[in-house]
C-alpha positions in Angstrom: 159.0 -70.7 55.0 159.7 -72.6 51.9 161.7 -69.8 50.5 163.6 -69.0 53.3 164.1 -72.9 53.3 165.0 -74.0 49.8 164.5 -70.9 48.0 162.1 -69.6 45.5 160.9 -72.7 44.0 159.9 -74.1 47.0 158.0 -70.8 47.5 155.8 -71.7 44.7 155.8 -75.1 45.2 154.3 -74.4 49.0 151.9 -72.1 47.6 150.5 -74.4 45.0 150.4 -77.3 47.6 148.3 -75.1 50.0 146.0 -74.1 46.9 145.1 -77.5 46.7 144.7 -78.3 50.1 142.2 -75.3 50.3 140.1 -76.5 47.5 139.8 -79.8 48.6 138.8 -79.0 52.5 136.1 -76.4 50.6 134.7 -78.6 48.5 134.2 -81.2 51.5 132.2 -78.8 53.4 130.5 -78.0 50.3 128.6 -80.9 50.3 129.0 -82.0 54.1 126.6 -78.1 54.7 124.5 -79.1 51.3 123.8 -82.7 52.6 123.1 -81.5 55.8 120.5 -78.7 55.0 118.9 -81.0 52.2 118.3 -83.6 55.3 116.4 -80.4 57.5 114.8 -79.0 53.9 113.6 -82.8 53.1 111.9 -83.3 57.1 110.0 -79.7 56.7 108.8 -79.5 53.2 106.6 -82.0 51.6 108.2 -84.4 48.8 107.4 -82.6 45.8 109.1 -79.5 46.5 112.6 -81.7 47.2 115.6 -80.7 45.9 118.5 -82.8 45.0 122.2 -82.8 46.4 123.4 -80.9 43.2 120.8 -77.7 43.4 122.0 -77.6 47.1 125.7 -77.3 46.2 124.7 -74.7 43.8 123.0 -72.9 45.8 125.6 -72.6 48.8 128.2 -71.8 45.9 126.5 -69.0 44.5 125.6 -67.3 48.6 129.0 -68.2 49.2 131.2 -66.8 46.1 130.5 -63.0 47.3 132.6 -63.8 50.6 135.5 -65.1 48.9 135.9 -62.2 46.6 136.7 -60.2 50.3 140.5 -59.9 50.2 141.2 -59.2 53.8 139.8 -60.5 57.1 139.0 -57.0 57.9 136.7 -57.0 55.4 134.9 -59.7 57.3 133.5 -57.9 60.4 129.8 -58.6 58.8 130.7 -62.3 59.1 132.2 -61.9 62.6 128.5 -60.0 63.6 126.6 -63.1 62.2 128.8 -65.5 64.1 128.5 -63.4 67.4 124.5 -63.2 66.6 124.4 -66.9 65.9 126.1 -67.8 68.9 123.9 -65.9 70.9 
């Protein structure tokens, strides 16, 4: 839309904007899904197998950097399964 708008430059400039945006909604959830799984990790396990906020975000980064090397959302029908099997 922002080069049919104002032409190319705006093009990028959208696309950079949106980058950004993206990171910053990802990293958010990072460590909302890292807080929140330390919390049910914390009430199960005793205290001297506790892991800190940082190994958490690690951890969720590294499971989740093999789905965002998928380039396509057809590529994604193993993470459609889960959800359906989670949901059920």
């Amino acid at each position: 839309i922002g080069e049919k708008g104002c032409g190319i430059w705006m093009k990028y400039l959208c696309s950079f904007l949106m980058d950004i945006q993206l990171f910053g909604v990802c990293v958010v959830f990072l460590i909302f899904m890292s807080e929140s799984l330390k919390e049910i990790y914390d009430s199960f396990i005793p205290e001297q197998y506790h892991f800190g906020i940082c190994l958490w975000i690690i951890i969720f980064g590294i499971i989740l950097i093999p789905l965002s090397l998928l380039g396509s959302p057809a590529e994604f029908k193993i993470v459609a399964y889960a959800a359906m099997l989670c949901t059920g």
